[in-house]
Residue, then its C-alpha position, 0 to 999 in steps of 0.5 A: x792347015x788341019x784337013x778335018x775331013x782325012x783324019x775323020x776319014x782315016x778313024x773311020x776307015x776300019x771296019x768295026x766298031x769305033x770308040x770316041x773319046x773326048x775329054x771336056x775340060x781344055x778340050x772341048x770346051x775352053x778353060x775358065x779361071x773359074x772351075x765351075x764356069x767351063x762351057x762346052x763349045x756349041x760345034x763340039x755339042x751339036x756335032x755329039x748330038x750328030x755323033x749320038x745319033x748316029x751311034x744310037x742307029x748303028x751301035x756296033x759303028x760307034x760308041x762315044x764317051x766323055x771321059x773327064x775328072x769331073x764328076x759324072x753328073x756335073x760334066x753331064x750337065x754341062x755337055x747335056x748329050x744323051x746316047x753316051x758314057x759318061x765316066x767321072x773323077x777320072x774313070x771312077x764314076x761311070x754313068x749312061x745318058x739315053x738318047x732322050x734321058x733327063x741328066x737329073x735322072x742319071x744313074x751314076x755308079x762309083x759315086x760316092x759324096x762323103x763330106x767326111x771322107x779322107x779326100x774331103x778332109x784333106x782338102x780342107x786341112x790343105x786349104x787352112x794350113x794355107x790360110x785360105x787364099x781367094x786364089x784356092x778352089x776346092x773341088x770335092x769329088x767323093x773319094x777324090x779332091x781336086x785343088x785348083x790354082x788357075x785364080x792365083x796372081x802368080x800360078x807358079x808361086x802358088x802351085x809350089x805353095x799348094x804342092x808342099x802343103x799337099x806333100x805335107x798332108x799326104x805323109x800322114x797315114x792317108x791312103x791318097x795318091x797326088x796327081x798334078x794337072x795343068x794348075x790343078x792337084x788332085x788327089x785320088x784313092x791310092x792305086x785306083x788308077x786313071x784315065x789309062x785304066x778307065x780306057x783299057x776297061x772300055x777296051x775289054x768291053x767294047x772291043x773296039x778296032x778304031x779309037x779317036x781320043x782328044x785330051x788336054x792334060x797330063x791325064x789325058x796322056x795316061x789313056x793315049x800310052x795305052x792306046x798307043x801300046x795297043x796300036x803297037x801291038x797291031x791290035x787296033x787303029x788309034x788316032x790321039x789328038x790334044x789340045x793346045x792350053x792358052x798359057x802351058x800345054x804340058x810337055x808329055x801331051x806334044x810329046x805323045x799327041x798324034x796331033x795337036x789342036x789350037x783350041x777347043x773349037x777346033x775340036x769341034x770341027x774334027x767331030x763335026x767331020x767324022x759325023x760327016x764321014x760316018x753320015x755319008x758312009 
């Protein structure tokens, strides 16, 4: 039995300000065989818009932010929660939604959409070498390209397919590096780091003494090791959290993980309970 209400209490526990971050997809809402199908679970909404509005009353308790591989302004529209950071494509988009602000409106920097851009073009010259298969989504994220599988009759078979023709087209002079998810490659700027470096950004800034972070994915792992050193370190209290996928949970995510979750509503209930804490407390 998971006891929402302790572990809420243990993030909450440090005096100080504390960081919330979620990813979305797989974490607090449930994967869709169609990537632009993915819906937040309405607990983990309402229990954001408990947490916004309480971070907008005391900024200097809470700061929250949904850090995702999808862009900002599409994974903005989909949780539709203003008073939080939106970081984008894996920290390389970053965009603020007020409390009250319009997504439409949403200023995003590090967006960039260049339908001719080396990602975009590599991602087509990927889908035509494979003569392209119902089973392949193209996802074009400006500087970077997110290949999707999860389609595919045979995910296994076809991660392999798609795997040696993204090899095949990164040995051309193209300055992208490849990133496997669960039935995913992306494909991002060479050396522009992820979510670890996203989060040792939002480190330095906001100087948090608490953290609680829920992922899902093998890039979810990047930002808990860096957690992890900084807990280490005696630098900051930090509780990572992930979140059990339906068919492959990645091993380096249960290895990792403080704690692992079934499914993504029960996401929602450990931040239903840590607005609950932050509430009475």
């Amino acid at each position: 039995m998971i006891r929402f209400g302790a572990l809420a209490a243990r993030v909450a526990e440090p005096a100080g300000r504390i960081l919330l971050l979620t990813d979305f997809d797989g974490t607090i809402a449930e994967i869709d065989p169609d990537p632009m199908g993915a819906r937040i679970e309405p607990g983990a909404r309402r229990a954001l818009r408990r947490l916004a509005r309480f971070a907008e009353a005391y900024p200097e308790r809470l700061a929250i932010a949904v850090l995702t591989g999808r862009a900002v302004s599409d994974v903005a529209a989909r949780v539709r929660v203003g008073g939080m950071r939106y970081l984008g494509n894996h920290g390389l988009e970053a965009g603020w939604l007020p409390r009250r602000g319009r997504v439409d409106r949403l200023a995003v920097a590090g967006s960039t959409r260049d339908p001719d851009g080396p990602a975009a073009r590599l991602g087509r010259s990927v889908a035509s070498e494979l003569r392209h298969p119902g089973w392949l989504f193209i996802e074009p994220k400006g500087p970077s390209v997110a290949l999707h599988y999860r389609q595919a009759p045979d995910p296994r078979e076809a991660g392999r397919l798609l795997g040696s023709a993204v090899d095949r087209a990164l040995a051309g002079e193209v300055d992208l590096e490849r990133f496997d998810g669960r039935m995913i490659v992306e494909l991002r700027p060479a050396g522009a780091g992820g979510k670890g470096a996203a989060i040792a950004r939002l480190l330095t800034e906001l100087r948090p003494s608490s953290v609680l972070a829920l992922g899902d994915d093998r890039s979810d792992v990047e930002g808990f090791r860096v957690l992890h050193a900084e807990r280490t370190a005696g630098r900051l209290a930090a509780l990572t959290v992930g979140v059990h996928d339906r068919q492959e949970t990645p091993p380096e995510l249960l290895e990792i993980a403080d704690l692992m979750l079934p499914e993504p509503r029960h996401a929602g209930r450990l931040l239903s309970a840590l607005a609950t804490v932050l509430e009475e407390g």
